[in-house]
C-alpha positions as CSV (number, residue, x, y, z in Angstrom):
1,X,-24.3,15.2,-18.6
2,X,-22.0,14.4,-21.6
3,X,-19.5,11.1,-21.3
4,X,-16.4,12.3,-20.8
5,X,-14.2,11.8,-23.9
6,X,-11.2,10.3,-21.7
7,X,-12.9,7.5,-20.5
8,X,-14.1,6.8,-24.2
9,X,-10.3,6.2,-25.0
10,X,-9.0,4.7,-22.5
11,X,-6.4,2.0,-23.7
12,X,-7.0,-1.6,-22.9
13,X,-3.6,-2.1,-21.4
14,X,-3.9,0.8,-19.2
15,X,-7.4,-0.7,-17.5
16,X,-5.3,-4.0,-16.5
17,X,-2.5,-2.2,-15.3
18,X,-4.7,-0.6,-13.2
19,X,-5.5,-4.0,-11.4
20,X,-1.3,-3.8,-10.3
21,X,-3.2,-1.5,-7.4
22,X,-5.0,-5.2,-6.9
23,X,-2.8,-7.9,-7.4
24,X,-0.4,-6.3,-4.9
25,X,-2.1,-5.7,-1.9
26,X,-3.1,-8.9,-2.4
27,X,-0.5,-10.7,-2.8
28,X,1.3,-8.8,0.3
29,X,-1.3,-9.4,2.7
30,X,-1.4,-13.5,1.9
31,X,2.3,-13.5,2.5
32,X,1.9,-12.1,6.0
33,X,-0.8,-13.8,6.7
34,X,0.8,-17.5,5.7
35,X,4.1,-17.2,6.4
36,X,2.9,-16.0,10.0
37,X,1.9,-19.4,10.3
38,X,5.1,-20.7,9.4
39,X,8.0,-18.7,10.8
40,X,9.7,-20.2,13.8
41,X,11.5,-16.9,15.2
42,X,14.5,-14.5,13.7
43,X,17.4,-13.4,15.3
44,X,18.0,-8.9,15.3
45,X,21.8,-8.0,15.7
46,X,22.6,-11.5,17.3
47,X,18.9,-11.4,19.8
48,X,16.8,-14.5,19.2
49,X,13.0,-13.5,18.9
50,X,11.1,-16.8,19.3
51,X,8.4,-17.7,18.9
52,X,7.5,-15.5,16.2
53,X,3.4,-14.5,17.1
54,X,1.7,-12.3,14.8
55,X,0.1,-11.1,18.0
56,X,3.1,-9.7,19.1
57,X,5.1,-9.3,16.1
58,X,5.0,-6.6,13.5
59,X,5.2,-7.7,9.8
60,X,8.9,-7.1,9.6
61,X,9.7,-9.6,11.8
62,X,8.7,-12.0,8.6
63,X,11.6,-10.4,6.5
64,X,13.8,-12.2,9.2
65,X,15.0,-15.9,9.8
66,X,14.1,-18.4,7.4
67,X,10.7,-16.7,5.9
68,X,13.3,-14.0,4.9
69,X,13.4,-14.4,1.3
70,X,9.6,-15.3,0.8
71,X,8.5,-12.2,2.9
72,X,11.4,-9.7,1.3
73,X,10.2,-10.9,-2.1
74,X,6.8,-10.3,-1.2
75,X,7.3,-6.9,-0.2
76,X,8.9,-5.9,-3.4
77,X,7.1,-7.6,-5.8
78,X,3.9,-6.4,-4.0
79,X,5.2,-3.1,-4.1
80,X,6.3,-3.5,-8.2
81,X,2.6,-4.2,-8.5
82,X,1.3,-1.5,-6.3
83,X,3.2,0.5,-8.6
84,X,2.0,-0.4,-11.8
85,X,-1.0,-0.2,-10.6
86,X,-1.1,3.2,-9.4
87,X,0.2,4.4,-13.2
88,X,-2.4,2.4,-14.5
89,X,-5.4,4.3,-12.6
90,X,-4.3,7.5,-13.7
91,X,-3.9,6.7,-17.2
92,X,-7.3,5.5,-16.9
93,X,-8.3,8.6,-15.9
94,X,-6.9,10.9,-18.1
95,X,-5.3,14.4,-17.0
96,X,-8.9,16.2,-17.7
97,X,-7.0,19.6,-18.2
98,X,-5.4,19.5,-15.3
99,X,-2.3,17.3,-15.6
100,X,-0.6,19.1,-12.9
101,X,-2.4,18.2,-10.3
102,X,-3.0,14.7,-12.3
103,X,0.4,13.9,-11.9
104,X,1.4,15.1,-8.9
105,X,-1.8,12.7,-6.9
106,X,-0.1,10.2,-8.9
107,X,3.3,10.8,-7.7
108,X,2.4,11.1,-3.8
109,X,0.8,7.6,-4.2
110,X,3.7,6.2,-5.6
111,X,5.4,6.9,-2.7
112,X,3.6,4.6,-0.5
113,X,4.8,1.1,-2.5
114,X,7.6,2.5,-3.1
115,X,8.0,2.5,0.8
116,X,7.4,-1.4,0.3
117,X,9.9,-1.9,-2.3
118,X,12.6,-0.3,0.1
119,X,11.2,-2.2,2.6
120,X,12.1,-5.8,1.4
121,X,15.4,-4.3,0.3
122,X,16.6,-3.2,3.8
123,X,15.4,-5.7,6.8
124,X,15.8,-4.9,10.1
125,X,19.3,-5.3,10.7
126,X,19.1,-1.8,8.2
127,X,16.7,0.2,10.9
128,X,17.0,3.4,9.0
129,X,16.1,2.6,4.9
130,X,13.7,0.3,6.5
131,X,12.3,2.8,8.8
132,X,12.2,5.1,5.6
133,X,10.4,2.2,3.7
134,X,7.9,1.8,7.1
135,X,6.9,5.6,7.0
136,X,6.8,6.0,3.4
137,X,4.0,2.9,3.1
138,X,2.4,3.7,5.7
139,X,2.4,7.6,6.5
140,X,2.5,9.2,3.4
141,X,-1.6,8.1,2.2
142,X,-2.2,10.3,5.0
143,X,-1.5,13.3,2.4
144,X,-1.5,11.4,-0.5
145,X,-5.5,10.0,0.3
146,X,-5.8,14.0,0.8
147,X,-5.2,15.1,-2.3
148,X,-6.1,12.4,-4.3
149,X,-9.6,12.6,-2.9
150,X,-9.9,15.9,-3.7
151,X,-8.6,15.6,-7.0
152,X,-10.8,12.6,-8.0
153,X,-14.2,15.0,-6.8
154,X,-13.2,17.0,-9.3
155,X,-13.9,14.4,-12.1
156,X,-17.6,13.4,-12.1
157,X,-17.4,9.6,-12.6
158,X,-15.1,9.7,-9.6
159,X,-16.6,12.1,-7.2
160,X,-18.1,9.5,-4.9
161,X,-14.8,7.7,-4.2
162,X,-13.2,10.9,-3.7
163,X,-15.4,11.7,-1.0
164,X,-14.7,8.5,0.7
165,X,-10.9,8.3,-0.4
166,X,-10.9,11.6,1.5
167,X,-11.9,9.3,5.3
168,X,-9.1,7.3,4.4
169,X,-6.6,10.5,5.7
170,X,-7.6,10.7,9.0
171,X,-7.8,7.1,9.2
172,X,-4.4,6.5,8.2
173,X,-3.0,9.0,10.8
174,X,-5.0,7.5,13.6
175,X,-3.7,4.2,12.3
176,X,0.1,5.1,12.5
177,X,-0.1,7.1,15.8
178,X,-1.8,3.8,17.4
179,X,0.6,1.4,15.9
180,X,3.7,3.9,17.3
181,X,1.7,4.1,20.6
182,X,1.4,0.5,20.9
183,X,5.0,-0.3,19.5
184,X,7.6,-1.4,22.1
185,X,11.0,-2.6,20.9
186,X,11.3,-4.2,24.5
187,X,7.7,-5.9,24.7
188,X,8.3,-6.8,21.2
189,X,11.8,-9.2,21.8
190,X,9.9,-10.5,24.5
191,X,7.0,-11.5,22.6
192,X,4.6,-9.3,24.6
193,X,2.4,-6.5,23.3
194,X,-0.3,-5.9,20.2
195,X,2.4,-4.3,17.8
196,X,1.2,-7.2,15.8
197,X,-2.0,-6.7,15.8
198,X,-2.0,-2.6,15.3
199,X,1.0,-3.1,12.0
200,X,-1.4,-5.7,10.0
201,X,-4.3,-3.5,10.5
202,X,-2.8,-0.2,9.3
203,X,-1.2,-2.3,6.5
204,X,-4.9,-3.8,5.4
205,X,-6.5,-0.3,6.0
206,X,-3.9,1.2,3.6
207,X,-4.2,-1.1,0.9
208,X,-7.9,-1.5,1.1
209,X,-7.9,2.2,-0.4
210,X,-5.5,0.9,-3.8
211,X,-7.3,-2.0,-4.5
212,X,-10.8,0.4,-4.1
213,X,-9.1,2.2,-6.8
214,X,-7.5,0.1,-8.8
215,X,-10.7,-1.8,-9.4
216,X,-13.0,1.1,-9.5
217,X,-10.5,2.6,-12.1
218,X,-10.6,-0.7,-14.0
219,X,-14.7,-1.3,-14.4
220,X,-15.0,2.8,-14.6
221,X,-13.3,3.0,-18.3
222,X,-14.4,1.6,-20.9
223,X,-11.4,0.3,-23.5
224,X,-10.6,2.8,-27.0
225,X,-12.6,2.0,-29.8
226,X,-11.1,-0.5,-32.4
227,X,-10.1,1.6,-35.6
């Protein structure tokens, strides 16, 4: 089978941006983790929640009380980088004569950090945007893992991860509907529950897909030839 040209010119910027889809997962999952650690409660709407436990406690909770600004900045920055990421691996790829459904994969998996931008913008005390922000990192892989599965099996250096990007659907939906099944606001102020637990594992199981792809799509090209 011939190389494909695409991956022949891929430019060298474009194969470190691709490492955004990384550096931001990364980076958001370190600040949950730590400042979990660290946070002593947060007040919603004038009601104390303390202790904070990450047991009990969904990662939101950390964009609250005095981890606020560490956690909110986390969110977005990850998010930025999720971003940048996300362009990267498609410029990686290349649209291989089909940029429509090139750029349309690209733009349903933008949507999920964009969810984690608006996420660190609006906090709790905003329960709609942040709900949006929730739903939109969260929710929409389950389409977006979809079709970018089956657009990546139609490219042969990609076809493997395709097929398993396509698991990563289902997963996500089982993911969300066990978090919402095992989310209780009530439980939840009084420190009772697993939300905690259920959020932090559809948040790794989510991300786990980007940074598959962001470093697949970073050793998979090979940088343009000098001139």
């Amino acid at each position: 089978m011939r190389p494909e040209p695409p991956a022949l010119a891929t430019p060298e910027p474009a194969r470190w941006l691709a490492l955004g889809a990384v550096a931001g997962p990364l980076l958001f999952t370190i600040a949950w983790f730590v400042l979990g650690f660290l946070s002593s409660g947060y007040s919603v709407f004038g009601t104390p929640i303390s202790p904070y436990s990450p047991v009990s406690q969904p990662i939101s909770g950390l964009g609250m009380g005095s981890t606020a600004p560490f956690m909110n900045t986390a969110f977005v920055l990850g998010g930025l980088l999720l971003l940048i990421g996300v362009i990267g691996i498609f410029h990686t790829i290349g649209a291989h004569g089909r940029p429509l459904s090139h750029w349309t994969c690209a733009a349903l998996l933008a949507l999920s950090p964009t969810g984690l931008v608006l996420a660190g913008i609006f906090d709790l005390e905003s329960p709609l945007p942040h709900l949006a922000g929730f739903l939109l990192g969260t929710s929409t892989p389950v389409l977006s893992f979809l079709a970018a599965g089956f657009y990546f099996r139609s490219i042969p250096r990609w076809r493997r991860f395709g097929s398993w990007l396509l698991l990563g659907s289902p997963l996500s939906l089982l993911l969300v509907v066990l978090f919402f099944l095992t989310f209780d606001q009530d439980a939840t102020a009084a420190g009772e529950g697993v939300a905690g637990i259920t959020s932090r594992i559809l948040g790794i199981a989510v991300h786990a897909w980007f940074v598959a792809m962001g470093w697949s799509a970073f050793r998979r090209s090979h940088p343009a030839a000098p001139r």
